[in-house]
N, CA and C of each residue as an Amber inpcrd file, in Angstrom:
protein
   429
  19.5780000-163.3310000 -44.1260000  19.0700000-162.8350000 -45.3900000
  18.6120000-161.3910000 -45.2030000  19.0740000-160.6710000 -46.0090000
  18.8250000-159.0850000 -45.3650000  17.0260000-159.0710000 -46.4940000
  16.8100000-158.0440000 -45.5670000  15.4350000-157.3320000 -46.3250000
  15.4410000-156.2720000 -47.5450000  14.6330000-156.8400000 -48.2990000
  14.4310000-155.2080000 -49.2040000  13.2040000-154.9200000 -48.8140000
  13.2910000-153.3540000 -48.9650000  12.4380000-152.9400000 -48.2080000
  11.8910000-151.7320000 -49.5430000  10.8520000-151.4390000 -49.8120000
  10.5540000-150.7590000 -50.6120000   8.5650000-149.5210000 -50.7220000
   8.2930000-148.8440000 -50.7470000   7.5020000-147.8270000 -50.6780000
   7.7200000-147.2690000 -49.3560000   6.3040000-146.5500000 -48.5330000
   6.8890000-146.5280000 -47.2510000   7.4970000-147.0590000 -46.2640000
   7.2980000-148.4770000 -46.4740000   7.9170000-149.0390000 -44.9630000
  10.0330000-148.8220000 -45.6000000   9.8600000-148.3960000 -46.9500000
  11.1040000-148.0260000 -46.9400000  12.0550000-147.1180000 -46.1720000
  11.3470000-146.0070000 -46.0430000  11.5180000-144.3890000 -45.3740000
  11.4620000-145.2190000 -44.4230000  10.5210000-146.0450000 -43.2350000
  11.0560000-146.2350000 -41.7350000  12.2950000-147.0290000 -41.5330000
  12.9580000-148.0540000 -42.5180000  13.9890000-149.0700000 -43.0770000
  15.0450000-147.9710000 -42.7180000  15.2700000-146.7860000 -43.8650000
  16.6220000-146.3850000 -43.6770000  16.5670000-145.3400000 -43.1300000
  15.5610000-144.5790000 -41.9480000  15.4660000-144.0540000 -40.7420000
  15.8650000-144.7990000 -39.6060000  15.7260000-146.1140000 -39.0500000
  15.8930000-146.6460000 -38.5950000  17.0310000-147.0650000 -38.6070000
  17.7090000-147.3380000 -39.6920000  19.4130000-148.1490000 -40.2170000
  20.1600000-146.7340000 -39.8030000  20.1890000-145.4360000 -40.0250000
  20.8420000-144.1810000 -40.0180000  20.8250000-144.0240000 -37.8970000
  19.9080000-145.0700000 -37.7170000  20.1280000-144.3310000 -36.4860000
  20.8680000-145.9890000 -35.1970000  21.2250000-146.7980000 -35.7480000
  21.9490000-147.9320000 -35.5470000  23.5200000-147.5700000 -35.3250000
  23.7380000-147.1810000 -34.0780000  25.1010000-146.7880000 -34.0480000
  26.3990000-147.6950000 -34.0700000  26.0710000-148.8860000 -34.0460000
  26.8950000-150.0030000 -34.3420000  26.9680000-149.9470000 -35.5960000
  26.3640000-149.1420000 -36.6220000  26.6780000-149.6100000 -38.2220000
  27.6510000-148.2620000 -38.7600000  27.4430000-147.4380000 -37.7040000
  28.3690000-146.2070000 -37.9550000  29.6990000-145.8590000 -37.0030000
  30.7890000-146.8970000 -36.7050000  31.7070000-146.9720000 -35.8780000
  32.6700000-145.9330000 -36.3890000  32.8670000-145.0630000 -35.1230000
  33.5770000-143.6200000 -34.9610000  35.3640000-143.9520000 -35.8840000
  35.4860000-143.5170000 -36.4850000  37.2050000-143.5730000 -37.0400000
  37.2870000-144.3040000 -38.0100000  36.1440000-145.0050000 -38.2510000
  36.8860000-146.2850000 -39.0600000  36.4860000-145.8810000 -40.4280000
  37.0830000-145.2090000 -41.1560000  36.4970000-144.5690000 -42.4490000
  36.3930000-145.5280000 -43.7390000  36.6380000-146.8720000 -43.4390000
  36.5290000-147.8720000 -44.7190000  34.9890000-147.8060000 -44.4700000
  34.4380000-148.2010000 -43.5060000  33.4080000-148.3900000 -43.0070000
  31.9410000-147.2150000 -43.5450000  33.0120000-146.3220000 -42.7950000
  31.9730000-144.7550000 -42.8690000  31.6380000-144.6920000 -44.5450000
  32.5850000-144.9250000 -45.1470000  32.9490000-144.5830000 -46.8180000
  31.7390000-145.4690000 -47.3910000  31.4180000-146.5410000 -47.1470000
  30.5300000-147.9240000 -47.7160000  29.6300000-147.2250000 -47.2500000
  29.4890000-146.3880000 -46.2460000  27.7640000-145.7490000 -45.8530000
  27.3310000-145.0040000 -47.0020000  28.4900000-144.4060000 -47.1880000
  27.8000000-143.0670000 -47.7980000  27.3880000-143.5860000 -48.9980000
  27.8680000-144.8870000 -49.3280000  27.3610000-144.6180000 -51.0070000
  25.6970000-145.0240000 -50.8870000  24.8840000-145.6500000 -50.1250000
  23.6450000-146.0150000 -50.0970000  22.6220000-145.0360000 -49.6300000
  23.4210000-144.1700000 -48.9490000  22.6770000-142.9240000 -48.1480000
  22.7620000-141.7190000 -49.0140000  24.3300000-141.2070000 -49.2320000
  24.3740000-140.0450000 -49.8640000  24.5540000-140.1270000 -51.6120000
  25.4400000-140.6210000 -51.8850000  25.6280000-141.1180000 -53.4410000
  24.1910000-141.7670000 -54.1760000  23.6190000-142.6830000 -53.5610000
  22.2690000-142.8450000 -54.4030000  21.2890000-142.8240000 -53.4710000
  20.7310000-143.3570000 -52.5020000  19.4840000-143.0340000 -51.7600000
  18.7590000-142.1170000 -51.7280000  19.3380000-141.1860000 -50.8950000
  18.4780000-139.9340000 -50.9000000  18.1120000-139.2400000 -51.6560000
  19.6090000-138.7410000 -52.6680000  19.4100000-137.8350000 -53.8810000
  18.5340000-138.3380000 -55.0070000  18.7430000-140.0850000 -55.1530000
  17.8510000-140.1690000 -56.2190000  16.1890000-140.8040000 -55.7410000
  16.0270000-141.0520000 -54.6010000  14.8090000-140.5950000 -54.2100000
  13.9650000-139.2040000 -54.6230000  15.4210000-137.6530000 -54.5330000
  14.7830000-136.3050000 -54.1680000  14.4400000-136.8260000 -55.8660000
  15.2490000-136.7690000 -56.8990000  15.0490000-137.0980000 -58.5530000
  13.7610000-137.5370000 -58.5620000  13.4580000-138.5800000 -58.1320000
  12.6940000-139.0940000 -58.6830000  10.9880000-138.5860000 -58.1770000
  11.0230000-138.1950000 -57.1550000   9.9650000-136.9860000 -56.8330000
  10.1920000-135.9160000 -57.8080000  10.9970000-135.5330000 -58.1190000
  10.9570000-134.2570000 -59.1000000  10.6030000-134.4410000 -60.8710000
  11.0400000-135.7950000 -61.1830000  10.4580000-136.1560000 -62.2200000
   8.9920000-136.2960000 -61.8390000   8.2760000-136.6570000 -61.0030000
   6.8890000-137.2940000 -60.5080000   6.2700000-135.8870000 -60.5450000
   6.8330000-134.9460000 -60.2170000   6.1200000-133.4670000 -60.1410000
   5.9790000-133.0590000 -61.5390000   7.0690000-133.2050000 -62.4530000
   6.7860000-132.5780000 -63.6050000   5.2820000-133.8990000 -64.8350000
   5.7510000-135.0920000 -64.4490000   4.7830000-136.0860000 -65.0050000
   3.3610000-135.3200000 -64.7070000   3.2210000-135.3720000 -63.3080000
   1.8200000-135.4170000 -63.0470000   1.3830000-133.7850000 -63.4420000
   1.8550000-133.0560000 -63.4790000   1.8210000-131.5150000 -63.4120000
   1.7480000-131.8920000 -65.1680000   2.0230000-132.5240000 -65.8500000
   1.5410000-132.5460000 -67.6540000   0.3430000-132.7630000 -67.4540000
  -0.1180000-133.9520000 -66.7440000  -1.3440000-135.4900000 -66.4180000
  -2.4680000-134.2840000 -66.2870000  -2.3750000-133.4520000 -65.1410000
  -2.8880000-132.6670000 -64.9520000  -3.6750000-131.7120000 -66.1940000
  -2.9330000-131.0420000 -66.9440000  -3.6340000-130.6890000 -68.0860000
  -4.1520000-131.5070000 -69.2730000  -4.0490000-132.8920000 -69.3270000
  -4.3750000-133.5780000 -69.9130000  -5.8910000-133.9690000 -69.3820000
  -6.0050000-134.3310000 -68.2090000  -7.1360000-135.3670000 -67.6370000
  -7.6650000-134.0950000 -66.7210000  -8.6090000-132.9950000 -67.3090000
  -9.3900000-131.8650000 -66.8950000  -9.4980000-132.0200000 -65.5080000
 -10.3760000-133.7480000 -65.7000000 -11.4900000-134.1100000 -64.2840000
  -9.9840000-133.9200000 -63.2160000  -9.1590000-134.6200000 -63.2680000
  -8.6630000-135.2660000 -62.2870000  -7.7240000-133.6550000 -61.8350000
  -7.9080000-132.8000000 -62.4840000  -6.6670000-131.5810000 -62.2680000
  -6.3080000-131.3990000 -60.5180000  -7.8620000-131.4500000 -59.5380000
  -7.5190000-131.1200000 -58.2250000  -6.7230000-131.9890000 -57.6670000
  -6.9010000-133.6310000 -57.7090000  -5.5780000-134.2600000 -57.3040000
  -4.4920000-134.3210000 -58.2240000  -4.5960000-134.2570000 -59.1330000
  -3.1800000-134.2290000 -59.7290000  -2.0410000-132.6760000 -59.5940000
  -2.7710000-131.5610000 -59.2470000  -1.9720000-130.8130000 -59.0540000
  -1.4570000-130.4960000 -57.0850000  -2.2020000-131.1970000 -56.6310000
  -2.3000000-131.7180000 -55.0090000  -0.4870000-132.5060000 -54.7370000
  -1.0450000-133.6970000 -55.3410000  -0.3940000-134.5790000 -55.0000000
   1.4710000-133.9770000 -55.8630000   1.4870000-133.1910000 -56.8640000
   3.0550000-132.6080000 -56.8160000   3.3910000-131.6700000 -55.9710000
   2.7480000-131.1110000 -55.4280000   2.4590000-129.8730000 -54.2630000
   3.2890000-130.7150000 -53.1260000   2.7490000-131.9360000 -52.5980000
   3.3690000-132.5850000 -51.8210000   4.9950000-133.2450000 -52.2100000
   4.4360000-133.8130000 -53.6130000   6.4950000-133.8660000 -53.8910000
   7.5380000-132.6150000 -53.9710000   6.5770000-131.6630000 -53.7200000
   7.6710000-130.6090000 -53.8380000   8.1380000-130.2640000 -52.9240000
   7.1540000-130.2410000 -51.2700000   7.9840000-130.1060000 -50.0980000
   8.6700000-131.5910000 -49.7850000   8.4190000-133.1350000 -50.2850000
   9.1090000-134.4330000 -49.7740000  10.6610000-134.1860000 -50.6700000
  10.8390000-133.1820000 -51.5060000  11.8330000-133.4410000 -52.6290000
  12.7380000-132.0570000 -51.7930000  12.2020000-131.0560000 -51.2540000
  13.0480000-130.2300000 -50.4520000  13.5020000-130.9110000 -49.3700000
  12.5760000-131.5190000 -48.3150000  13.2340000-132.2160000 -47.2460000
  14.3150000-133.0710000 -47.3040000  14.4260000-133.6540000 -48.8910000
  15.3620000-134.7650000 -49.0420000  16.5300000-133.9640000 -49.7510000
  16.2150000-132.6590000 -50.0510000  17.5260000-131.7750000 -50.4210000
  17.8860000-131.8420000 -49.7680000  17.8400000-131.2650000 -48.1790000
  17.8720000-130.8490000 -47.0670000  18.6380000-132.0740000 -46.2890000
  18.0770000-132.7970000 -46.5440000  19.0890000-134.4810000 -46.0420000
  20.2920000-134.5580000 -46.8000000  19.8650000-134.3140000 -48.3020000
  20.8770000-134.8240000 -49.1280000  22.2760000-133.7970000 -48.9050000
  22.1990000-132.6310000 -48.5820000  23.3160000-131.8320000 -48.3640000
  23.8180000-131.9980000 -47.0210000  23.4530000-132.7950000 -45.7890000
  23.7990000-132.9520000 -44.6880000  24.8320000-133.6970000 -44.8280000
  24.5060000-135.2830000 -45.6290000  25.8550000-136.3660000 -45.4040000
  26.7590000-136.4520000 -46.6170000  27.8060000-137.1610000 -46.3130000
  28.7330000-136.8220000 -47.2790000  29.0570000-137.6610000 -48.5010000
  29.2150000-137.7750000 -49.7120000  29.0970000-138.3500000 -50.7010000
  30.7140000-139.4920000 -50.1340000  30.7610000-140.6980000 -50.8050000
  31.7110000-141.4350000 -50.6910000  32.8130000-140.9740000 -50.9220000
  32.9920000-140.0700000 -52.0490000  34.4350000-139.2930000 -52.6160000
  34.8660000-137.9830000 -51.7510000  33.6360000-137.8970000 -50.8550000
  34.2850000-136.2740000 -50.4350000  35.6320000-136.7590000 -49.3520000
  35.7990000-135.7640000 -48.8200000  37.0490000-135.6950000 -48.0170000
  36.9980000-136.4450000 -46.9630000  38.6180000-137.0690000 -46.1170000
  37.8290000-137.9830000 -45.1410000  37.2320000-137.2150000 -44.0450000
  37.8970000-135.9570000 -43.7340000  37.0930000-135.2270000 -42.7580000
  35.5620000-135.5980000 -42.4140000  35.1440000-135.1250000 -43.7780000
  33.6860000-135.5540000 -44.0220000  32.6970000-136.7290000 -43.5860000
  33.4380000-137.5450000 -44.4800000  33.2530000-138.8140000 -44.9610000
  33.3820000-139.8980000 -42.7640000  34.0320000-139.0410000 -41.9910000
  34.0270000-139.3040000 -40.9250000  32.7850000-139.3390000 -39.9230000
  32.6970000-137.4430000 -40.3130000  31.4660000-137.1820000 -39.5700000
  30.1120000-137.9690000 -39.9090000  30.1470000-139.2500000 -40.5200000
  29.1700000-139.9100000 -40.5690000  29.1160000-140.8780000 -39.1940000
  30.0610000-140.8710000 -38.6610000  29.8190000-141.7060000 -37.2060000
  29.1900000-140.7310000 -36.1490000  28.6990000-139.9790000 -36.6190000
  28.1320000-138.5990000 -35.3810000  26.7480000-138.9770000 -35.3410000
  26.6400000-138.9910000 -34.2640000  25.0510000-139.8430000 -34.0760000
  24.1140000-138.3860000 -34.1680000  24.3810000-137.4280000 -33.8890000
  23.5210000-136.1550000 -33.8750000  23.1980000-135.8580000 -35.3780000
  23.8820000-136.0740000 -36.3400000  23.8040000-135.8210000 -37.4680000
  22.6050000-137.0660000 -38.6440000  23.2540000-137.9680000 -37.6520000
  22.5460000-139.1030000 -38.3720000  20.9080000-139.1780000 -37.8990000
  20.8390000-138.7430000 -36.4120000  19.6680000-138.5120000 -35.9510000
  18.6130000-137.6400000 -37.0290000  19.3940000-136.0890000 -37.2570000
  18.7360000-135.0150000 -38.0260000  18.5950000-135.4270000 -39.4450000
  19.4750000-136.9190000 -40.0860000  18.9740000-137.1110000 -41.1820000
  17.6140000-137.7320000 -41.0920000  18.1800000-139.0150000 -39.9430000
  16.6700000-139.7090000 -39.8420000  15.2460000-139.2970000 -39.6430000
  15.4000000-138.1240000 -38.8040000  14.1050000-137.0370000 -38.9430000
  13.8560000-136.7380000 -40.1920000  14.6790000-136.4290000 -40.9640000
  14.0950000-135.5560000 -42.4140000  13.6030000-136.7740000 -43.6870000
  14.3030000-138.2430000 -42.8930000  13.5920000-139.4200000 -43.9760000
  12.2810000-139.3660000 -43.4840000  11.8120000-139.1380000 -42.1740000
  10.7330000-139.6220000 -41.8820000   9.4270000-138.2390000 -42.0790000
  10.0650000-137.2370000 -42.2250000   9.5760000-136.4400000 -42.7880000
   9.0670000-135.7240000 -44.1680000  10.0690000-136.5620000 -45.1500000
   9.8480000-136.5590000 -46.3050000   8.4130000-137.8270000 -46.1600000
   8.6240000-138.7180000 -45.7170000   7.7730000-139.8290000 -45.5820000
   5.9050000-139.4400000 -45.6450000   6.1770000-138.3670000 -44.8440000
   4.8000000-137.7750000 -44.4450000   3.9740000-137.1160000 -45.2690000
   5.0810000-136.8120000 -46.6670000   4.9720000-135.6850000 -47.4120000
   4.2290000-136.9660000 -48.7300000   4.9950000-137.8110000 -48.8130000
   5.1870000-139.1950000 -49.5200000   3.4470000-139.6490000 -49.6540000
   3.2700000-139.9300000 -47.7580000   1.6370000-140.1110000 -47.6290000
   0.7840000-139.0080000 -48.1180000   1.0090000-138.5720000 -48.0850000
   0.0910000-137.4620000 -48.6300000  -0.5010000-137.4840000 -49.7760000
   1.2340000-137.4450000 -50.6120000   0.7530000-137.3960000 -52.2730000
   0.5040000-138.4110000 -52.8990000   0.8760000-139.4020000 -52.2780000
   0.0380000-141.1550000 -52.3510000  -1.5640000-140.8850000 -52.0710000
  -1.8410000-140.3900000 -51.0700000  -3.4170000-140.3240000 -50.6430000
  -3.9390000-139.8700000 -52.3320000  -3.3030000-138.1290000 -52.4920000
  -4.0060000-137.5340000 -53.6100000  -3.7600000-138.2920000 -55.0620000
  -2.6010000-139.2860000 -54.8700000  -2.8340000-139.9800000 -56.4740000
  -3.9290000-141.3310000 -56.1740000  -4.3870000-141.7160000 -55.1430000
  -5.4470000-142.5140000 -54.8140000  -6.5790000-142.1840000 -55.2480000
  -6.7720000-141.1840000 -54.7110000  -7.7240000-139.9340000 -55.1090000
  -8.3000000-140.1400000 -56.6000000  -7.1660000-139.3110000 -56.9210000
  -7.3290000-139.5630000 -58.4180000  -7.5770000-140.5280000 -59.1430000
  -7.1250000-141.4900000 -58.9980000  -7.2790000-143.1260000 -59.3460000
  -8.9880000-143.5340000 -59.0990000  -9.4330000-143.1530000 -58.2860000
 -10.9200000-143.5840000 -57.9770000 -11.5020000-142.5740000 -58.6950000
 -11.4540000-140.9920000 -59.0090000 -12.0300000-140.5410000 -60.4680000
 -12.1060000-141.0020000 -61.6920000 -10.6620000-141.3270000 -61.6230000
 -10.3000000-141.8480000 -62.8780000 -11.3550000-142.9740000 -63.0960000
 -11.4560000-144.0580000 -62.3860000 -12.0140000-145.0480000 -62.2800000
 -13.9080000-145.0930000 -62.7560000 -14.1990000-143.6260000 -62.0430000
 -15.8700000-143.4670000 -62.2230000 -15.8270000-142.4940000 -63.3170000
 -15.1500000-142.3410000 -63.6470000 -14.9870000-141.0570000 -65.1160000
 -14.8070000-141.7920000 -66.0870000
């Protein structure tokens, strides 16, 4: 029964899966092709989305709720460097449709390594702006 895996322990899930070199076998591009769609086609990119919607939400929230302005303008500060890092991933691997050239170099363990760094780095960025919407949440709470 496979796992879903979801908030942070997500980011260590498909850091961990990217760096499983048995799931990325060199040549075999049926294979490589089924990667990309979970990694490059929707994972990452709509992870970076959905931090970038979260920046513009809270960045309104912010002028709305006076009290809470220091974490609420905190915590998009942090989606804005977790939403670059995951640019930064997201332009590394290759979408399912690109070329097979491409679509190959997903069996390169060096590559998959430098993605898995940048999940776990966005991750950090993730804690952060989780801390500052916590934050906020306990103003909110005594306000």
């Amino acid at each position: 029964m496979e796992r879903v895996m979801s908030g942070l322990a997500a980011y260590d899930a498909m850091s961990e899966a990217l760096l499983r070199d048995e799931d990325f076998p060199s040549g075999k591009l049926d294979v490589l092709t089924s990667r990309c769609v979970p990694i490059a086609n929707d994972g990452i990119p709509l992870l970076s989305e959905k931090r970038k919607s979260a920046i513009r939400f809270l960045t309104s929230m912010a002028k709305e709720e006076p009290a809470l302005t220091d974490e609420l303008e905190k915590a998009p500060s942090e989606y804005t460097r977790e939403a670059q890092v995951l640019d930064q991933a997201a332009s590394m691997v290759p979408y399912s449709f690109a070329p097979e050239k491409e679509r190959l170099r997903l069996a390169d363990q060096a590559l998959r390594s430098e993605v898995s760094r940048l999940v776990l780095e966005a991750k950090a960025y993730e804690e952060r702006a989780v801390e500052h919407l916590e934050e906020a949440l306990v103003k909110l709470v005594k306000h």
